[in-house]
C-alpha positions in Angstrom: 0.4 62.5 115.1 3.7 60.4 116.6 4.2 60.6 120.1 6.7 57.9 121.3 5.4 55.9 123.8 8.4 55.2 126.0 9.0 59.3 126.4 8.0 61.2 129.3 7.7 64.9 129.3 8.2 66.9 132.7 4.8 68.7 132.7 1.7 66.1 132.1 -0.4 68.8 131.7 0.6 69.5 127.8 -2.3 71.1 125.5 -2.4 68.9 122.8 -5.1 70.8 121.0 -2.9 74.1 121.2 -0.1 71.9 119.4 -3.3 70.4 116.8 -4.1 74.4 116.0 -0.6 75.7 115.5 -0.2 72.7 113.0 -3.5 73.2 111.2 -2.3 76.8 110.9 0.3 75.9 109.0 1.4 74.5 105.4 3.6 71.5 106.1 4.4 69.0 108.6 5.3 70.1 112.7 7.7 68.7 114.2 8.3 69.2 118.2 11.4 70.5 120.0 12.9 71.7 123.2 15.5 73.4 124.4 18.5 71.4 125.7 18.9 71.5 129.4 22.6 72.6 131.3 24.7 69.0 130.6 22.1 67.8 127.9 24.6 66.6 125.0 24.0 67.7 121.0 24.9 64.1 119.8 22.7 62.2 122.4 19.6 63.8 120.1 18.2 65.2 116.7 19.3 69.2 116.7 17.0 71.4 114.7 17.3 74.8 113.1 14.6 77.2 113.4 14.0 79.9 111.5 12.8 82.4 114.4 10.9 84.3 112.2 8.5 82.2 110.1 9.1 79.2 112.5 9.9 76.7 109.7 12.8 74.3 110.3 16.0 74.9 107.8 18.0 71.6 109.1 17.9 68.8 110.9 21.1 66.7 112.0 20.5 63.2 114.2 22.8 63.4 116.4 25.2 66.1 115.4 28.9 66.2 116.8 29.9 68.8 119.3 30.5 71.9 117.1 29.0 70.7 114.0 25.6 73.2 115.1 25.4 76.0 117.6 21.3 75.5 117.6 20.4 73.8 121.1 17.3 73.1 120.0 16.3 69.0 120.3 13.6 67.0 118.1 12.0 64.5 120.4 9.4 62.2 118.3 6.6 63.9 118.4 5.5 64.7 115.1 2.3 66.0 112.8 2.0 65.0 109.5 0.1 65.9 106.2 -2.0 62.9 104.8 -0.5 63.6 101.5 2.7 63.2 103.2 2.4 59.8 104.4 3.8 58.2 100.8 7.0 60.0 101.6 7.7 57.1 104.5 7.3 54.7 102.1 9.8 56.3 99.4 12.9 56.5 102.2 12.3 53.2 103.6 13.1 52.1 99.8 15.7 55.0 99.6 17.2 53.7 102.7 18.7 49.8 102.6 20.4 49.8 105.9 18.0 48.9 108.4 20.1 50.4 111.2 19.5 53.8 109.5 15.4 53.0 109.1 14.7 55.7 112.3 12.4 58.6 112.2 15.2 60.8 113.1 17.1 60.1 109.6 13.6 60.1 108.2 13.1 63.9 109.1 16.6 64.5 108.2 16.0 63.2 105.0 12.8 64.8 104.6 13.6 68.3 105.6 17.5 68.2 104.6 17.0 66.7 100.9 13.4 66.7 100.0 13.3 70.2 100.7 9.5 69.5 102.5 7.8 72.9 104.3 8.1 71.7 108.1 8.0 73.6 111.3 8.8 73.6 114.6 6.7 74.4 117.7 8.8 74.9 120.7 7.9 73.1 124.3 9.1 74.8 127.1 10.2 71.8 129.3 12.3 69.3 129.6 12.0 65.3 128.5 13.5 62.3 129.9 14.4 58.4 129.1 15.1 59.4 125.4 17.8 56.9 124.8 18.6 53.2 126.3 17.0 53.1 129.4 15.4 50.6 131.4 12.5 50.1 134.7 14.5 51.4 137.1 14.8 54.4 135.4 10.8 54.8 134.5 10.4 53.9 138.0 12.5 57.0 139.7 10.9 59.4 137.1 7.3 58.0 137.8 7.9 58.5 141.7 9.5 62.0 140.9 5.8 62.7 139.1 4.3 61.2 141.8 5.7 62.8 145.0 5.7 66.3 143.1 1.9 66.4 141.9 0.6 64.9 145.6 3.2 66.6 148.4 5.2 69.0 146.9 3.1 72.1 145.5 4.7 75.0 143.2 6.2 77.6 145.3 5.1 80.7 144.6 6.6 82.9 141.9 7.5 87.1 142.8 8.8 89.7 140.4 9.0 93.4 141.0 9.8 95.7 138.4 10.4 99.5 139.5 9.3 103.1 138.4 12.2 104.8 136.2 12.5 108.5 135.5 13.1 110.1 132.0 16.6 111.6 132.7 17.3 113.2 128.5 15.0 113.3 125.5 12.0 112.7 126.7 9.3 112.7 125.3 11.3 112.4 122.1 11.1 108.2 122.7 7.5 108.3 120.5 9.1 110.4 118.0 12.4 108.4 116.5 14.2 110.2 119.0 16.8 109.4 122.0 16.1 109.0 125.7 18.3 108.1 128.5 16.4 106.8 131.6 16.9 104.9 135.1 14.8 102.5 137.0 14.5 103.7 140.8 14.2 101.6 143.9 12.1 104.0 145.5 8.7 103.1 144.0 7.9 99.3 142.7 5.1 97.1 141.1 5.3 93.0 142.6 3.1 90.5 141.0 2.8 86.9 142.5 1.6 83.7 141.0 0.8 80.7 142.6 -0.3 77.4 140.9 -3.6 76.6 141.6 -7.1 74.4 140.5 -8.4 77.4 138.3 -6.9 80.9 136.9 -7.8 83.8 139.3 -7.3 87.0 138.9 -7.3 88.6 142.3 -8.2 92.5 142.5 -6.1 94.7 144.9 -7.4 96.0 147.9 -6.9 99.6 147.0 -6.6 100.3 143.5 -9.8 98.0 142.2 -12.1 98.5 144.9 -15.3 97.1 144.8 -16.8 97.7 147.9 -17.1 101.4 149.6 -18.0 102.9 153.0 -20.8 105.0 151.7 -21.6 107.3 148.0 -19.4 109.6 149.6 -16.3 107.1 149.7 -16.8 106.2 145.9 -16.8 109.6 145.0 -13.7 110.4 146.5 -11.6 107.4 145.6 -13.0 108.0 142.1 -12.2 111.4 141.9 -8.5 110.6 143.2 -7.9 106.9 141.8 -10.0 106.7 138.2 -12.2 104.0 137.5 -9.4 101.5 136.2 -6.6 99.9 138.9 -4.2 97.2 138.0 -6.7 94.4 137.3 -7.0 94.9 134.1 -2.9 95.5 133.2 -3.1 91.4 134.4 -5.7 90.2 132.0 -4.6 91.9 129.2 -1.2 90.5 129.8 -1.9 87.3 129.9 -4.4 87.6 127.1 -1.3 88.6 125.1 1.2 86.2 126.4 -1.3 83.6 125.2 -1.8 84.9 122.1 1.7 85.4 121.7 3.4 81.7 122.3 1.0 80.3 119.9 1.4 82.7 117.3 5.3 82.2 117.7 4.8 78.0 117.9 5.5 78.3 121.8 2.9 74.7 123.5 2.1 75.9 127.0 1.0 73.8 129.8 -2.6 73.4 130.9 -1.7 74.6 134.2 -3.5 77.4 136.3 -2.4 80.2 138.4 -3.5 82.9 140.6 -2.1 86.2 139.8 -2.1 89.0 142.4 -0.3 92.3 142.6 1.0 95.7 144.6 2.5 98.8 143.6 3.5 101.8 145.5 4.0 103.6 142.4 1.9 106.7 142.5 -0.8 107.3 139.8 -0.7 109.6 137.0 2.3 111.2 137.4 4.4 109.7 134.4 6.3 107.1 136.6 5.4 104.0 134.2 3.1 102.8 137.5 1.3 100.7 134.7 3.7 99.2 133.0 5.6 98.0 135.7 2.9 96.1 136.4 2.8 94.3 132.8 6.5 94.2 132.9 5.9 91.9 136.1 3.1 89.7 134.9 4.9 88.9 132.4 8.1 87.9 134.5 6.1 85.4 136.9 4.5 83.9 133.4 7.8 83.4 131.7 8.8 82.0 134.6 5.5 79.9 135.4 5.9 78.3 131.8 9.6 77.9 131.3 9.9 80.3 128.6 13.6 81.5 128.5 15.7 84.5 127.2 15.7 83.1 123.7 11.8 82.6 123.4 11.5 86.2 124.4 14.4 88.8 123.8 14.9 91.6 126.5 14.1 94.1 123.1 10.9 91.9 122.0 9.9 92.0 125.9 9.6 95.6 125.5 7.7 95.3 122.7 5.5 93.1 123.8 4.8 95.4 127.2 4.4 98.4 125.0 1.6 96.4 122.8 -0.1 95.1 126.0 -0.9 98.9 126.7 -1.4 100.2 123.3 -3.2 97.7 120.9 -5.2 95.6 124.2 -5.9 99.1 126.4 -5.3 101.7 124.2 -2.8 103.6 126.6 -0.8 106.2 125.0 2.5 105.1 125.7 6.0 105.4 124.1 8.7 102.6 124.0 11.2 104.3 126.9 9.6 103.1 130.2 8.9 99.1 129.0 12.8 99.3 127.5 14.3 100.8 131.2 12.2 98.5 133.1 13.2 95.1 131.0 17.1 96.7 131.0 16.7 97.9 134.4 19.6 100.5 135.5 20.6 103.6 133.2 20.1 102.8 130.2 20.1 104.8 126.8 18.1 104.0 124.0 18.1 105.4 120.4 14.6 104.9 118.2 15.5 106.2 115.0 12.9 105.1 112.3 15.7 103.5 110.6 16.7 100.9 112.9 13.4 100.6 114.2 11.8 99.6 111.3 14.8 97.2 109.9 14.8 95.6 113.0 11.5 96.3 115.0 13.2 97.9 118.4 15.8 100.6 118.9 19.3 100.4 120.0 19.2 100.1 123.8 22.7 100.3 126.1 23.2 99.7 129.3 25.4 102.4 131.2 28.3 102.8 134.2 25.8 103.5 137.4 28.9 103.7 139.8 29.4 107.3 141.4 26.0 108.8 139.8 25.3 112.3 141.7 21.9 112.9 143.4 19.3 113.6 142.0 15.6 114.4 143.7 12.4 114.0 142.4 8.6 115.9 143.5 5.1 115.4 142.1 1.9 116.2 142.8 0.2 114.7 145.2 -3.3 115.5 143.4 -2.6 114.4 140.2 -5.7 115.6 138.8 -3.8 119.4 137.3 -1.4 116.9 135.4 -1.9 118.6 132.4 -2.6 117.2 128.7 0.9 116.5 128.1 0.7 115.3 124.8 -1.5 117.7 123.1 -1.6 118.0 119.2 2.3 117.4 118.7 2.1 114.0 117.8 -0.7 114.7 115.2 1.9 118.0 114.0 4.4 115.5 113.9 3.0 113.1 111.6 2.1 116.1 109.2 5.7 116.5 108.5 5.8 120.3 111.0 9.4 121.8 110.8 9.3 122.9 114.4 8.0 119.8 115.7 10.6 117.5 113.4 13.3 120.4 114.4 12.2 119.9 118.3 12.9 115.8 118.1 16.1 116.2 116.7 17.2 118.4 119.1 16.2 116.3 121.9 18.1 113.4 120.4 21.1 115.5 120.4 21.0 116.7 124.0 21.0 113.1 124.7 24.3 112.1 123.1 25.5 114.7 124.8 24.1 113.7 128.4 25.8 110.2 127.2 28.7 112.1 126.9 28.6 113.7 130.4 27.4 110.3 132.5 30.5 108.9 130.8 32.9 111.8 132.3 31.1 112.3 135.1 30.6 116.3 134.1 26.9 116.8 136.1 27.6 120.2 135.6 27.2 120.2 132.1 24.4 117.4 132.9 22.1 119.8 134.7 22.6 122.5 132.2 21.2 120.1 129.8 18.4 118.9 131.6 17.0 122.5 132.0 17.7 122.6 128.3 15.3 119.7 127.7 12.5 121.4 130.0 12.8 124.2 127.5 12.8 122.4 124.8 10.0 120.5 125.8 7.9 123.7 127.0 8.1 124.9 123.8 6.7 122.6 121.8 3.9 121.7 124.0 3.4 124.6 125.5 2.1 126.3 129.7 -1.1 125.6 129.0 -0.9 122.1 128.0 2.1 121.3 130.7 -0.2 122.4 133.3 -0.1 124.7 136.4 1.5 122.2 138.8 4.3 121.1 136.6 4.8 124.5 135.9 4.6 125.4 139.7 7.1 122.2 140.3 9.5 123.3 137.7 9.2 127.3 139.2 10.1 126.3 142.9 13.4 124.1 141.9 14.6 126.8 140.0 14.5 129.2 143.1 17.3 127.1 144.6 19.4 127.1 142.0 18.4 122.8 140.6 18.5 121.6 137.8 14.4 120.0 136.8 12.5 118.5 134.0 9.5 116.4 133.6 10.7 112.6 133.8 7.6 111.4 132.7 4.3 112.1 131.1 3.1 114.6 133.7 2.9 115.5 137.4 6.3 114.5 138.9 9.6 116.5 137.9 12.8 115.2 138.4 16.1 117.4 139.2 19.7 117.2 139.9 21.0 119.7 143.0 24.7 120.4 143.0 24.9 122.7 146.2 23.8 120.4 148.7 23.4 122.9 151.4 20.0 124.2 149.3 18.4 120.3 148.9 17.7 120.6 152.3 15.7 124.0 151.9 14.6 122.6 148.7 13.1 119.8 150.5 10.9 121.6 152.9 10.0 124.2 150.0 8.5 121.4 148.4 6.8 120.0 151.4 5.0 122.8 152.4 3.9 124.2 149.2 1.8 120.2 148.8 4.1 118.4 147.1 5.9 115.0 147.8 9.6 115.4 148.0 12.4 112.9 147.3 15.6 111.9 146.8 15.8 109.3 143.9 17.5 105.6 144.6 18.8 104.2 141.3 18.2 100.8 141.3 21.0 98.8 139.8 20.9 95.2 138.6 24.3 94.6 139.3 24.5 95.4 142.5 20.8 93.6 143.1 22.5 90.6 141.6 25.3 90.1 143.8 23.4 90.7 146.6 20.7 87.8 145.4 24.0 85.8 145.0 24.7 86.5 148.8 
């Protein structure tokens, strides 16, 4: 291992042993990079270029001209090498004549660029300083800046809130290779906070991981209305995953702890992606909490990698649509054809025009216990190659170009038609029994006012777009007095949240 000695890396709390495993686990040499910071200069260091895929390192260039690269992705010298490497330094010494050239910059550069050696790159996600001609006065400012940061000036702490979306076309088609349009809503949000501190805690919430009741009698009926598993264990497994994740992509993190907590008033089990918001935050206040940028992890990975937090760590059946609206954020339409999906490993996902949307109004249970078994057999039908089932998909894929086509010339008319068209669709396939009674009921009472309804989700909520606004009103109370909760749906741009935030 070469770590230069005059170098000083902004977090001192680097894991060297995480950097020692990534390089035992591969077959070459590891060399160490960053990403350039805003003003950072190409030709003031050694610019690599990373494969993102298998990680290995296709070029380097000491100190490229402007333009010669677009990578902005610096060597600094730290370095791992191969004992049966170490003869190579020997050979460009020899090689090289001009002792002005004799640098382990031109050494890598001659090593990866000519010799054609295996070497890869792990990524730090931080910044490095007094690379260069510099002198005490400079080691003296940065050694104060460590100083005064570690002893008087703590971390702030870090806040994300991602929000509930509702399935607006093609759902539940989004498992299936087919198309969905959906929005994120401000009406209902999950906020995770992290905070630096001594050890990692995981802190459960008040409500939704209880672990101390009034009496049997309390347990029971928080049990009965709750389940047995709240949002404590959507944190673990997401940082699990982001662990496992950064060093199977050659991503060092700092040994720094945090405290993670969390809130949501999302309501449970009634197909408003209340879990997943939760991941979907968690892993913003990590990203965040680590430095890790856009590039390290694409808004279409981020899905991904939500989606696989659920699935392959909890075992939640879950589709793709929810993690892609709620990384997106906004409308957003999303086509999963098994084409695309598996050249490139995620969908097509566009963002859409939010401005002069009409209203819609969403309902759900408010026992979600008659939820219904929404996804039934179909999936298993589908795999066996069913014509109806196959037929069903593609149909919902094609109601949702259409919707595209609507949102674009603001026709809700022929929007609402096709969003009882995708209830239909929907019912059957799946069919009354497995929808359940108070979806069913839900769907029964919208209709009596002349809306427009579907299920937005997996189950116990229905969504519905009202032209004649003198019947949302009697609509409302309908709702309200027959035991549901009743409505009307806030989109949540990012655009407009953005500006505001600018403000």
């Amino acid at each position: 291992m070469v770590i230069a000695g005059d170098m000083l890396c902004s977090d001192q709390n680097l894991d060297i042993a995480q950097v020692i495993r990534f390089f035992r686990s591969k077959t070459g040499e590891l060399a160490i990079y960053y990403e350039l910071e805003e003003g950072e200069k190409c030709s003031t260091r050694g610019i690599v270029e990373v494969c993102p895929d298998s990680h290995s390192i296709k070029r380097f260039l000491e100190k490229p001209q402007e333009g010669v690269t677009l990578s902005r992705l610096a060597s600094v010298v730290f370095y791992c090498l191969r004992k049966e490497t170490l003869s190579y330094l020997s050979d460009f010494l020899h090689k090289q004549p001009d002792v002005e050239y004799r640098t382990l910059g031109r050494f890598w550069e001659w090593l990866i660029n000519e010799e054609k050696l295996p070497v890869f790159g792990m990524k730090l996600p931080t910044g490095f300083q007094l690379i260069g001609q510099v002198g005490l006065s400079d080691y003296t400012k940065w050694l104060a800046h460590y100083s005064t940061k570690q002893q008087d000036s703590p971390a702030k702490p870090i806040t994300f809130r991602s929000y509930a979306r509702v399935g607006l076309m093609g759902n539940p088609s989004d498992g299936f290779h087919g198309k969905t349009i959906a929005m994120s809503i401000s009406n209902f949000w999950a906020e995770v906070t992290l905070i630096e501190s001594h050890t990692l805690v995981l802190l459960p919430h008040p409500l939704n991981d209880p672990t101390e009741f009034g009496s049997l009698q309390d347990l029971f009926r928080i049990s009965h209305k709750e389940g047995y598993l709240g949002g404590l264990r959507l944190l673990q497994a997401t940082c699990k995953k982001f662990y496992q994740f950064c060093s199977s992509q050659g991503i060092a993190l700092t040994k720094q702890n945090f405290t993670l907590k969390y809130d949501t008033n999302i309501p449970r089990q009634v197909g408003l992606a209340g879990s997943s918001a939760i991941v979907s935050s968690t892993l913003k206040c990590l990203m965040k909490f680590y430095n890790l940028t856009e590039n390290d992890l694409p808004k279409p990975i981020r899905a991904n990698f939500i989606l696989n937090v659920e699935t392959d760590e909890l075992f939640i059946t879950a589709g793709l649509q929810d993690r892609v609206v709620q990384v997106y954020e906004g409308l957003v339409y999303m086509d999963f054809n098994k084409e695309t999906m598996d050249k490139q490993g995620y969908g097509n996902y566009i963002t859409m025009d939010m401005s002069d949307l009409p209203t819609f109004w969403l309902a759900y249970l408010g026992d979600p216990s008659d939820s219904g078994r929404i996804h039934s057999n179909v999936r298993q039908r589908w795999l066996n190659g069913d014509p109806d089932v196959v037929e069903v998909m593609k149909q919902f894929a094609e109601l949702t170009d259409q919707a595209r086509a609507d949102f674009q010339s603001k026709d809700w008319p022929k929007l609402a038609e096709l969003m009882d068209r995708n209830f239909e669709l929907r019912r059957s396939v799946y069919t009354d029994d497995c929808l359940g009674s108070g979806n069913l009921r839900m769907v029964q009472l919208a209709r009596q006012f002349g809306s427009a309804v579907k299920l937005p989700g997996s189950g116990g909520a229905v969504v519905g777009l009202c032209l004649d606004p003198e019947q949302m009103e009697a609509m409302k109370r309908a709702f309200q007095e027959a035991g549901f909760v009743f409505c009307l749906v806030v989109p949540h741009n990012p655009a407009e949240s953005a500006v505001q935030r600018s403000k």
